[in-house]
C-alpha positions as MATLAB code, in Angstrom:
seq = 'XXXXXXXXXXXXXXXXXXXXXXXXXXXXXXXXXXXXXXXXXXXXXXXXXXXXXXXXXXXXXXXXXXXXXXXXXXXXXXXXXXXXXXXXXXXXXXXXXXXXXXXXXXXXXXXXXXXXXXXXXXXXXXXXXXXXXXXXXXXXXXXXXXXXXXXXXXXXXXXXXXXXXXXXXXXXXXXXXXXXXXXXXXXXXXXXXXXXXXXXXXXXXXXXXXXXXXXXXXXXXXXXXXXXXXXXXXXXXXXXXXXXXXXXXXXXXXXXXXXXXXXXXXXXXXXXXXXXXXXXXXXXXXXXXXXXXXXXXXXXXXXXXXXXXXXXXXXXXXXXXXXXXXXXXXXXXXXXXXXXXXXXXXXXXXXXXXXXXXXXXXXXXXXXXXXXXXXXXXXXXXXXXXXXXXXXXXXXXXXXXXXXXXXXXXXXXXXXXXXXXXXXXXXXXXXXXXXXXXXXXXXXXXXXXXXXXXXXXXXXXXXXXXXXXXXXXXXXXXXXXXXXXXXXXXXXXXXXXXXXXXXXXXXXXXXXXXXXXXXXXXXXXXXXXXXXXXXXXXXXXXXXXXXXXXXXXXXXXXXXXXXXXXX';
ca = [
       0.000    0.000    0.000;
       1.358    3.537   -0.949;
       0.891    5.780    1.652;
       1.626   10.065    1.184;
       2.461   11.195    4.323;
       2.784   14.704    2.860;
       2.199   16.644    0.189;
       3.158   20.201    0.270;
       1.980   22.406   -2.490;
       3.769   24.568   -4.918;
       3.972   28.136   -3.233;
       3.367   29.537   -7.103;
       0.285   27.924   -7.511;
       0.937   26.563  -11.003;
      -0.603   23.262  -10.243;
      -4.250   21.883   -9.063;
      -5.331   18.558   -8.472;
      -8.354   17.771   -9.602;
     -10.807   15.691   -7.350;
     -11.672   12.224   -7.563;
     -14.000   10.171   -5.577;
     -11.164    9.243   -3.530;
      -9.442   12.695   -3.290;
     -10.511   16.048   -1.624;
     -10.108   18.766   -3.829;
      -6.484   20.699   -2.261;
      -6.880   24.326   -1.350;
      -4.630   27.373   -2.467;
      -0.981   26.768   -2.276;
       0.439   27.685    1.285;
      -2.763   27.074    2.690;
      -3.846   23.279    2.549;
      -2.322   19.677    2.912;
      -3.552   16.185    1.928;
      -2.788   13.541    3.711;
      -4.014    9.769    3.348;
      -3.766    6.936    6.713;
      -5.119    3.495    7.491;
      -6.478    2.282   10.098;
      -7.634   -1.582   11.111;
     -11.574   -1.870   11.495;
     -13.497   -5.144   12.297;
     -13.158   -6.345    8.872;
      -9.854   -4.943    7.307;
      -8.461   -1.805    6.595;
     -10.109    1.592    6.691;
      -8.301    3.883    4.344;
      -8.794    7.595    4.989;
      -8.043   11.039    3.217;
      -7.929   13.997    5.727;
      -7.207   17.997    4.026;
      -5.726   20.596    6.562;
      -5.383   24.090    6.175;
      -3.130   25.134    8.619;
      -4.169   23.494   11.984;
      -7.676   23.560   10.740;
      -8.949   20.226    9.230;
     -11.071   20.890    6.481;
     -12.369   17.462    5.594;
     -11.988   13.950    6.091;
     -13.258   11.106    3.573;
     -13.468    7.605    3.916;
     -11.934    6.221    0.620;
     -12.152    2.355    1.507;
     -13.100    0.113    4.180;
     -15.106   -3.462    3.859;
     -17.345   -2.908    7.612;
     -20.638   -4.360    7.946;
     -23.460   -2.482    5.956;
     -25.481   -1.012    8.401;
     -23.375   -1.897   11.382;
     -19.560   -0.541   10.978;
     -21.098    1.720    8.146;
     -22.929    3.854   10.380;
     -19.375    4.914   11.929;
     -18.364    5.316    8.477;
     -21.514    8.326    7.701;
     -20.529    9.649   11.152;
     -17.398   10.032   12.075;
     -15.820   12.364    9.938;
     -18.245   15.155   10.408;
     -17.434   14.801   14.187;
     -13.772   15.160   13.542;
     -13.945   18.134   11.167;
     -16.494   19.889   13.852;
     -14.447   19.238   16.617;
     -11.380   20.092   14.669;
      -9.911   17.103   16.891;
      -9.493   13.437   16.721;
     -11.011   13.042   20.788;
     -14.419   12.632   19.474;
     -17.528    9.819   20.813;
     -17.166    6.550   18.956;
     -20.728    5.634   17.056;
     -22.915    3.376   19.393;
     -22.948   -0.110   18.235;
     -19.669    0.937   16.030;
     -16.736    1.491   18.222;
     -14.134   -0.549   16.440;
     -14.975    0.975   12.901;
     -15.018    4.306   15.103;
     -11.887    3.963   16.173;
     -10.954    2.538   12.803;
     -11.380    5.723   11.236;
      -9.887    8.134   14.403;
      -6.652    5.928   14.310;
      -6.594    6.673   10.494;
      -6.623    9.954   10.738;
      -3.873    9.574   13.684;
      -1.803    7.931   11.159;
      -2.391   10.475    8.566;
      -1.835   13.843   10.583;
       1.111   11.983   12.415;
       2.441    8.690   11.363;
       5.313    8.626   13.353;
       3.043    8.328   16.826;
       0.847    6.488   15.198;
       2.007    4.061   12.566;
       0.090    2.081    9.950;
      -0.990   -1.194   11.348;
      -0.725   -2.977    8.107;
       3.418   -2.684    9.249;
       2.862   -4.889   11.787;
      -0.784   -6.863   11.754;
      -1.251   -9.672    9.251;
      -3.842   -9.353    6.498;
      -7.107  -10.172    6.517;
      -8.650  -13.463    5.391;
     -11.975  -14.797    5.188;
     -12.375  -17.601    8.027;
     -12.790  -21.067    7.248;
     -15.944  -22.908    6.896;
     -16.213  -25.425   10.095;
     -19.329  -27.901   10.012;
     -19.990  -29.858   13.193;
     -22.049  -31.850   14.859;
     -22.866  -30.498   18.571;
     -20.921  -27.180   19.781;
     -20.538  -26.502   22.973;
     -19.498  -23.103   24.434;
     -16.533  -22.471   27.298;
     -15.357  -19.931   29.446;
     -12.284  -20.242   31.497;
     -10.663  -17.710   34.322;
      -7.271  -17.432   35.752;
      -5.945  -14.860   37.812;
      -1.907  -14.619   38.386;
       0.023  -12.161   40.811;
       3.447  -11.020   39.548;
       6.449   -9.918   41.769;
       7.942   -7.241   39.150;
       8.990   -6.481   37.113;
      11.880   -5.057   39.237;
      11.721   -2.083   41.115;
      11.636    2.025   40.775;
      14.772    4.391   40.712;
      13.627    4.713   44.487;
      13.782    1.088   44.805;
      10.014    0.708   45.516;
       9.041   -2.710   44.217;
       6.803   -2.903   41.029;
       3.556   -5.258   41.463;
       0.557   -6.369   38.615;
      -1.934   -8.926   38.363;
      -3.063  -10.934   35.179;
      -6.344  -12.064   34.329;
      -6.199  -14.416   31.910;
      -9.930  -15.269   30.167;
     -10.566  -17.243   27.498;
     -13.812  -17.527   25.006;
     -13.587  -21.262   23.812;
     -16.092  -23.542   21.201;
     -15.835  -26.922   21.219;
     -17.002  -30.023   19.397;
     -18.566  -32.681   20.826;
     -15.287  -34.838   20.937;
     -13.713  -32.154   22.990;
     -11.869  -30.629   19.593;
     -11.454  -26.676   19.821;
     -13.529  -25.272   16.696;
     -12.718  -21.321   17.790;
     -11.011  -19.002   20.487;
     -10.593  -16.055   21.736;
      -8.000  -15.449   24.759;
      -7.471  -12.526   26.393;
      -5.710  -10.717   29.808;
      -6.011   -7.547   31.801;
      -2.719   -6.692   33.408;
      -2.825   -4.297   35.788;
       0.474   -2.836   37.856;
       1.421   -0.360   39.838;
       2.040    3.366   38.680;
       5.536    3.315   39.068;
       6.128    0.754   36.256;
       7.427    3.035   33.418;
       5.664    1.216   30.309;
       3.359    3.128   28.654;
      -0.109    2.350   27.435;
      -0.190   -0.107   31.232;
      -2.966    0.207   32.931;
      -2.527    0.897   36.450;
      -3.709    0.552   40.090;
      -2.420    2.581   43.355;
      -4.237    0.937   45.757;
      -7.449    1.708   47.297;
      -8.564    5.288   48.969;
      -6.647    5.245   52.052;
      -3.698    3.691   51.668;
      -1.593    6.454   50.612;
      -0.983    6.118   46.677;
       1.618    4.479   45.045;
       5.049    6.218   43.695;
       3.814    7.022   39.922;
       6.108    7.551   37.174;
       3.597    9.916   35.347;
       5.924   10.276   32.142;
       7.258    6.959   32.115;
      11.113    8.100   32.049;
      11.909    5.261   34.419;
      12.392    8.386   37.239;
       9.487    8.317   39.912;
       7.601   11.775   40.009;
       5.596   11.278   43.215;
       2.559    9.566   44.464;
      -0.840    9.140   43.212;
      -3.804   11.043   44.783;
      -5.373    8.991   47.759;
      -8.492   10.128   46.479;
     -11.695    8.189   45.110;
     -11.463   10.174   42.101;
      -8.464    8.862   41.639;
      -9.830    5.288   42.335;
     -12.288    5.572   39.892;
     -10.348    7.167   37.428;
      -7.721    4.462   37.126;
     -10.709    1.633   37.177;
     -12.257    3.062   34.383;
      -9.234    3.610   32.396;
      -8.283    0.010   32.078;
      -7.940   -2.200   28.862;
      -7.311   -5.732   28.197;
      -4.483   -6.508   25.949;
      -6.162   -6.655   23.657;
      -7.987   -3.605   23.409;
      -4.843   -1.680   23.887;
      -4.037   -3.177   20.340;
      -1.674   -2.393   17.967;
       0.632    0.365   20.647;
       1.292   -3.322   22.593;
       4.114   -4.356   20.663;
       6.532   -7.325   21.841;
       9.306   -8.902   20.158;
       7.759  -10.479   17.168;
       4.496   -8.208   16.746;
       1.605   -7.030   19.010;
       0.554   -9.059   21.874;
      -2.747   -9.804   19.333;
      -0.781  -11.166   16.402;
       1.230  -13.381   19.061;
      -1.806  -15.135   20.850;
      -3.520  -15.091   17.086;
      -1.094  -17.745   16.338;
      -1.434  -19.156   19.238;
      -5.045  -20.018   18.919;
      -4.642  -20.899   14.952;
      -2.208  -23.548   16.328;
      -4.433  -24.991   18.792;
      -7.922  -24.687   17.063;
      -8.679  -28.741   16.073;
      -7.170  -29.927   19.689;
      -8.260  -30.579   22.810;
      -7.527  -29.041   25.845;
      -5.519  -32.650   26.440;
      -3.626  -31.867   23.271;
      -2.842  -28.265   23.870;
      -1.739  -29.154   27.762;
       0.485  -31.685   25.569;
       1.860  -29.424   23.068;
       2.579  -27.071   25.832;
       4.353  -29.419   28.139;
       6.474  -31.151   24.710;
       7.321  -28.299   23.324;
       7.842  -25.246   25.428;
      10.768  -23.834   28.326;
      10.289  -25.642   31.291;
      11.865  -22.437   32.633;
       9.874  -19.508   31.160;
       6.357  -21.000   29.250;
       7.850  -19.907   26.128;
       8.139  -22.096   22.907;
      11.228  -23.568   22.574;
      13.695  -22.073   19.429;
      16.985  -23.209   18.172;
      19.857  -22.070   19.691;
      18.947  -21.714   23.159;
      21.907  -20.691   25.574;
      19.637  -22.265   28.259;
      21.099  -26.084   28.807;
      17.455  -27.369   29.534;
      16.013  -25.740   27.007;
      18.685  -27.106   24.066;
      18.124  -30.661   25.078;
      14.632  -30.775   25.132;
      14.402  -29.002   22.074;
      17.422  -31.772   20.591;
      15.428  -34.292   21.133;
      12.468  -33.294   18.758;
      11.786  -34.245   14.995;
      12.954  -32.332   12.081;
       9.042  -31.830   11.345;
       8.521  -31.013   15.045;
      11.715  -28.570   14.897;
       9.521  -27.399   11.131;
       6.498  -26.027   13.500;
       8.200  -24.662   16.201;
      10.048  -22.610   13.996;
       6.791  -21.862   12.148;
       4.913  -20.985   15.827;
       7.705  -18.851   16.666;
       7.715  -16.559   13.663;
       4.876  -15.304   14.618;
       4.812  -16.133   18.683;
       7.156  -16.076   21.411;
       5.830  -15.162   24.478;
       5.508  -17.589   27.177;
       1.677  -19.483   27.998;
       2.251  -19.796   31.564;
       4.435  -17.714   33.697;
       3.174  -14.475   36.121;
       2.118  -12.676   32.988;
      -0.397  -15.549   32.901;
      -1.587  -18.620   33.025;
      -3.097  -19.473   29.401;
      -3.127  -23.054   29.237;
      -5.247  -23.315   32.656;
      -7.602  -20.539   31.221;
      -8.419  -22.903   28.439;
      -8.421  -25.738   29.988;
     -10.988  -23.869   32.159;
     -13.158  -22.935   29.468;
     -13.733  -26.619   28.670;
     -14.830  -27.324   32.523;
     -17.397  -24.771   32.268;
     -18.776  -25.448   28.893;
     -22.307  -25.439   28.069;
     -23.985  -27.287   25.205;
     -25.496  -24.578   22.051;
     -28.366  -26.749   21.348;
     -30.716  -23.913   19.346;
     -27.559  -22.548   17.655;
     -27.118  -23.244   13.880;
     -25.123  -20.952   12.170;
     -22.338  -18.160   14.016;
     -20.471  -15.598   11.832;
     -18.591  -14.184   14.602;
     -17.939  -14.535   18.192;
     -16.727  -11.931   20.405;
     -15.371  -11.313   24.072;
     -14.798   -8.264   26.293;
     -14.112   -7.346   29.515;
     -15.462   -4.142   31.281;
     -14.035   -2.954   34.422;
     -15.932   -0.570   37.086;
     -15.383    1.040   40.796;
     -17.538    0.461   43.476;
     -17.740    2.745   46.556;
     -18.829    0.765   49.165;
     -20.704   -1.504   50.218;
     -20.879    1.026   53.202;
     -18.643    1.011   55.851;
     -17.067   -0.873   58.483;
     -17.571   -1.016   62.607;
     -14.808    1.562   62.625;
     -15.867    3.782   60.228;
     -13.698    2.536   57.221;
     -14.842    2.508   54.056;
     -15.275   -0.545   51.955;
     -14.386   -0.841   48.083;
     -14.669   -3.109   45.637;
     -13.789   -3.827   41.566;
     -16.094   -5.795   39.088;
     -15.177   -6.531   35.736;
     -17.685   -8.203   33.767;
     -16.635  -10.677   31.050;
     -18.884  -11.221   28.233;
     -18.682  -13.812   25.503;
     -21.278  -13.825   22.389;
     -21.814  -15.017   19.615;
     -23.615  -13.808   16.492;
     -25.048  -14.652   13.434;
     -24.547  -12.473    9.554;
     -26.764   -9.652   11.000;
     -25.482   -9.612   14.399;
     -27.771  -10.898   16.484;
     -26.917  -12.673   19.139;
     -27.241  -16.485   18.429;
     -25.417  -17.749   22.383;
     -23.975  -15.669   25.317;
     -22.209  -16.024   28.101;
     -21.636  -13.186   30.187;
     -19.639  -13.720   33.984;
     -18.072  -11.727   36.969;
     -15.011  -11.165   38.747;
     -15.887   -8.451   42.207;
     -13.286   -8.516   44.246;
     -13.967   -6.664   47.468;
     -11.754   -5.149   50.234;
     -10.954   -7.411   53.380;
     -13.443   -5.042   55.781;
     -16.438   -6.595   53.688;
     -18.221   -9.336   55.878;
     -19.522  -11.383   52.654;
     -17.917  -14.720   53.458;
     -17.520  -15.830   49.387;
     -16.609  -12.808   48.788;
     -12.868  -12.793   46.760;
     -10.950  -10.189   48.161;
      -7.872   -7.742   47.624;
      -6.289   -5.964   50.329;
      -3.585   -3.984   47.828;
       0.085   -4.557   47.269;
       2.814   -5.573   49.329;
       3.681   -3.240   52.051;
      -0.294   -1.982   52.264;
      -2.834   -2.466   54.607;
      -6.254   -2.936   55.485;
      -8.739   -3.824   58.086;
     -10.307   -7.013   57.941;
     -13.240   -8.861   59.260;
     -11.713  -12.793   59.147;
     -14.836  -13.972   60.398;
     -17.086  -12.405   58.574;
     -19.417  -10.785   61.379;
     -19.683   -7.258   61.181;
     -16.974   -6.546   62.948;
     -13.048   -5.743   62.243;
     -10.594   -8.226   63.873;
      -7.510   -6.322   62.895;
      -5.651   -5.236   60.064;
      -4.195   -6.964   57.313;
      -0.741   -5.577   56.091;
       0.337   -7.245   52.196;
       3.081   -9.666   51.917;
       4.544  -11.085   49.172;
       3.224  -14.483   49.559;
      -0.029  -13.156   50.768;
      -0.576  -11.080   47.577;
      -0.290  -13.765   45.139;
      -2.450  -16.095   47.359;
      -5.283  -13.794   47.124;
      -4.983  -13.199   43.674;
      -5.024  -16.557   43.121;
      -7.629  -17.313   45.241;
      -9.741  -15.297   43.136;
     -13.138  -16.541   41.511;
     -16.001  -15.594   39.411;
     -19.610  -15.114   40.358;
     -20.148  -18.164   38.526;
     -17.689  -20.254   39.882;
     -18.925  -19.340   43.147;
     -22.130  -20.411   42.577;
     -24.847  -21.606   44.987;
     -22.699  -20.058   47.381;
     -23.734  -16.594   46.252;
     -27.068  -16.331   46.789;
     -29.678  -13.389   45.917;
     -33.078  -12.204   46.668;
     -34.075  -14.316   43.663;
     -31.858  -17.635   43.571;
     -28.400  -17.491   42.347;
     -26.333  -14.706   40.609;
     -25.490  -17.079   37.910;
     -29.751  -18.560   37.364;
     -30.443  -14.681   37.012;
     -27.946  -14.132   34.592;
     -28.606  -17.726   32.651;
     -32.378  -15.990   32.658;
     -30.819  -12.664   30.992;
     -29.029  -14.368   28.693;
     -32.178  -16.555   27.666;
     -33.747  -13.225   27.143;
     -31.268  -11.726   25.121;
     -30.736  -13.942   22.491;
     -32.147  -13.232   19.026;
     -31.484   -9.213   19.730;
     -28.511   -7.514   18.762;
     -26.155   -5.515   20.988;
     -28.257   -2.143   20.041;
     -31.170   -4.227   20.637;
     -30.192   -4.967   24.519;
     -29.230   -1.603   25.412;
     -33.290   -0.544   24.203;
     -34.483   -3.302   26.022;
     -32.247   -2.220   28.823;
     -33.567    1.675   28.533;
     -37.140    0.726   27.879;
     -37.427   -1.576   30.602;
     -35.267   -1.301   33.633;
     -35.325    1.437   36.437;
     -33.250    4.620   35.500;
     -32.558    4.575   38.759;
     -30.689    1.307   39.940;
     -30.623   -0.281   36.553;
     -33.312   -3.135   37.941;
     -36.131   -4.788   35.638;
     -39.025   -2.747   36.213;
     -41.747   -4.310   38.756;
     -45.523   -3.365   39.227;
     -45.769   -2.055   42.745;
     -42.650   -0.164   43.184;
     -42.952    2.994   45.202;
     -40.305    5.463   43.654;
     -41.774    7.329   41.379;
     -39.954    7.535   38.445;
     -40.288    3.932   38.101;
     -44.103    3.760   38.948;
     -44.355    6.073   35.703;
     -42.330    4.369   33.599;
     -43.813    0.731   34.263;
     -47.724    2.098   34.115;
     -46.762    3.526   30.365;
     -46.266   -0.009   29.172;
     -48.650   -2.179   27.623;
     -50.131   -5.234   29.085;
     -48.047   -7.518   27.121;
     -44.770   -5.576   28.069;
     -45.875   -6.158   31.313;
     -46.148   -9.675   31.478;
     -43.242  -10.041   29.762;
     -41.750   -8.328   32.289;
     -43.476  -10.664   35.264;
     -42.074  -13.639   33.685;
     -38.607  -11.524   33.898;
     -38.238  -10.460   37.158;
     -39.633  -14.220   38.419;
     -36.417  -15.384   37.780;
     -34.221  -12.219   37.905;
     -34.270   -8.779   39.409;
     -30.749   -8.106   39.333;
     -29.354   -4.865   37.945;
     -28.070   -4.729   34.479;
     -25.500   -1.671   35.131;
     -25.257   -0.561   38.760;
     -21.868   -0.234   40.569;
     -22.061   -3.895   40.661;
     -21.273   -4.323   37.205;
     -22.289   -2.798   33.713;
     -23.732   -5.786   32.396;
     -25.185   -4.257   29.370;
     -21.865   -2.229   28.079;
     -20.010   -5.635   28.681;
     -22.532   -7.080   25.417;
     -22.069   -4.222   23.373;
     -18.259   -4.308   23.936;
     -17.822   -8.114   23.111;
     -20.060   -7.131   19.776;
     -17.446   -4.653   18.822;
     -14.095   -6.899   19.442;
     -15.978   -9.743   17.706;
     -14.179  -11.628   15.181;
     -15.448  -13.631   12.080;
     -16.174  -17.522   11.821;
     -17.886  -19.781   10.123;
     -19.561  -22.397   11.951;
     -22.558  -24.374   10.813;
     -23.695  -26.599   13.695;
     -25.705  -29.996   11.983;
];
């Protein structure tokens, strides 16, 4: 692909460009600039043309993308105008369309400044149209692992750096156990003082005096983070899995995307058996990483010695494209799969699925409350959902979970918790009666016990109970309700018919208002649909517990294309 990355006019105006339906028309000479840039949308590139005059820009077209009609398209008739009326590229994504959105903004990055924002054709593999996969039964997996990491290293004030992985993995099956798709994912989370940028990162909670921050990432720390809630909620919300920080994650041999691409193109067609297997025969027993030729390591060179020439063949193919380890305190992969596969559930309605997508959507909680002694308690969610969808995106399966983890003060006995980093503290109620037996101060060891110890709201299950059954039979009854309805779909549902207040199913009766006037406008039929609702679950769909509903819409935008035809 030719790319211009300027063209600056004759100052004696003796030429003009004519325009062309992919060309703006240039301005006088000394006044204008056109500038083309590409950016990677759901479905392959998104080429874009942008015309400045000065710092002004003037107009922006889309010259080529292949998004969904009617879907990534609407970003497409929207996005522009937004950029050239905000003069800016920090504009709202189109609801329903934030990866085309994005698509386009990045383009225009790339074109007004391709140095901080490079093409991501340099470094993302091109498109291709998935394979056709027929089977007989699918069944549809989740899997969870959490990992704490010592590291890496320490500050220039010789504070130690801390982060935690969640690994989570979106898994189809066959019904011999045979992986037919997968999407893996991990939110890494550290403390401010590690210098990379683009890391999301966590002080601690309000209270425990901030964490040294290296705000510019120079490798010198600046100061300490605000002990404020603000700044509490402001780090929460800013978080993004690896995979939504994209292209700017670059390792070794590509982004962190490409690498775990291959990944999951080498183990699609095993089972979890196989890939436990693969990972055991043919990776560092040291570092999780697949073995290469010409390790200095003398473990490493005899155990890769001993392999085939043809098993030597597709290392060296893996490792042209992947090199990072599956199972070391960046994360543990394998067991995230091979979690998946434990918590499968048979698709038995399901018969065709054009793509399947995953997300994770992290949120602050002040409270529940307080303590006996007046502390307050805090707690992080971060909802997972995993959909799929058929050629007009609606959803055809989902599967939508929970991670809260909760601070030590909370009395909730299933409750996961995390009391901060090493050399923090909190108050804790070990028994779980109201009351605060001491006060925790972080360890080493103790930190990555917690974090391991960590489990969904589904793998807690009949443990965590609720006014109506279990958290996970009032989500199975959300899901049931959600499927034939696309991600734009949901959110209606969700604005039409849940309180604007706490986000609850509406329910005849209630005496606030707001929701009184809101259920009485609905017809009879809405009504009993929404009885038969709110009999099984009465849960709220985006409180501080947990936006539920953003989760959906976010695994819609990351999803990725299949073809599966279930027989």
């Amino acid at each position: 692909m030719k790319r211009i990355l300027s063209i600056v006019l004759c100052m004696l105006m003796i030429l003009s460009v004519a325009a062309c339906t992919k060309e703006t028309q240039a301005p006088p000479a000394g006044q204008a600039e056109t500038l083309t840039g590409v950016g990677k949308g759901f479905a392959g590139e998104v080429k874009v043309t942008v015309t400045k005059e000065g710092d002004k820009i003037t107009n922006v077209v889309v010259d080529s993308h292949t998004e969904t009609n009617g879907i990534g398209t609407k970003a497409v008739d929207e996005i522009p105008a937004k950029i050239i009326e905000a003069n800016s590229t920090d504009v709202e994504a189109v609801a329903g369309a934030t990866v085309t959105s994005e698509a386009i903004v990045y383009a225009v990055n790339n074109a007004l400044d391709p140095a901080k924002y490079p093409a991501p054709t340099a470094t993302t593999k091109e498109g291709k149209k998935p394979e056709s996969v027929v089977a007989a039964e699918v069944y549809q997996g989740f899997g969870f692992a959490s990992e704490g990491r010592l590291g890496p290293g320490k500050d220039d004030t010789d504070t130690p750096v801390f982060s935690f992985n969640d690994v989570f993995a979106h898994t189809l099956f066959d019904q011999e156990g045979r992986i037919l798709a997968m999407t893996v994912d991990v939110l890494e989370v550290a403390t401010p003082n590690y210098d990379g940028e683009g890391m999301p990162h966590f002080s601690g909670f309000p209270g425990q005096g901030g964490y040294n921050n290296d705000s510019n990432h120079d490798e010198k720390v600046d100061g300490k983070t605000e002990d404020t809630e603000d700044n509490f909620i402001a780090e929460i919300n800013s978080w993004l899995s690896k995979r939504d920080r994209g292209a700017s994650y670059v390792m070794g041999a590509g982004s962190w995307s490409e690498q775990m691409d291959k990944f999951e193109e080498t183990f699609v067609g095993m089972t979890v058996e196989e890939v436990e297997e693969w990972f055991k025969k043919y990776c560092s027993d040291l570092n999780g990483r697949p073995l290469k030729d010409g390790s200095d390591k003398p473990e490493d060179k005899a155990k890769y010695d001993a392999l085939t020439d043809e098993e030597k063949a597709m290392l060296a193919d893996v490792t042209s494209g992947a090199t990072m380890s599956l199972k070391d305190p960046h994360g543990d992969i394998v067991t995230a799969i091979k979690r998946s596969f434990e918590n499968r559930v048979p698709l038995e309605e399901v018969r065709e699925v054009a793509s399947m997508g995953t997300a994770v959507l992290p949120l602050h909680r002040l409270g529940p409350g307080k303590d006996d002694t007046g502390v307050s308690v805090y707690s992080i969610n971060k909802v997972f959902a995993n959909a799929l969808f058929d050629g007009q995106g609606k959803i055809v399966a989902l599967y939508v979970d929970q991670l809260e983890v909760a601070t030590p003060n909370y009395d909730g006995a299933s409750m996961p918790h995390f009391t901060g980093f090493p050399g923090q503290s909190y108050n804790n109620d070990e028994n779980h009666d109201e009351k605060v037996d001491g006060t925790i101060t972080v360890t080493d060891d103790s930190f990555l016990a917690e974090i391991q110890g960590w489990v969904t709201k589904r793998d807690r299950g009949e443990g965590y109970v609720m006014g109506t059954g279990t958290w996970e039979a009032q989500m199975d009854k959300f899901e049931e309700l959600f499927i034939g309805k696309t991600a734009d779909e949901v959110e209606e549902w969700f604005e039409k018919y849940c309180s604007d207040l706490n986000g609850r199913p509406l329910k005849d009766g209630s005496d606030k208002p707001e929701d009184k006037e809101k259920y009485d406008a609905l017809s009879d039929d809405e009504k009993a649909m929404l009885a038969d609702v709110t009999s099984a679950a009465t849960m709220s769909l985006n409180d501080g517990h947990g936006d539920l509903v953003g989760a959906i819409k976010k695994a819609f935008e990351n999803r990725v294309e299949i073809d599966l035809t279930v027989k």
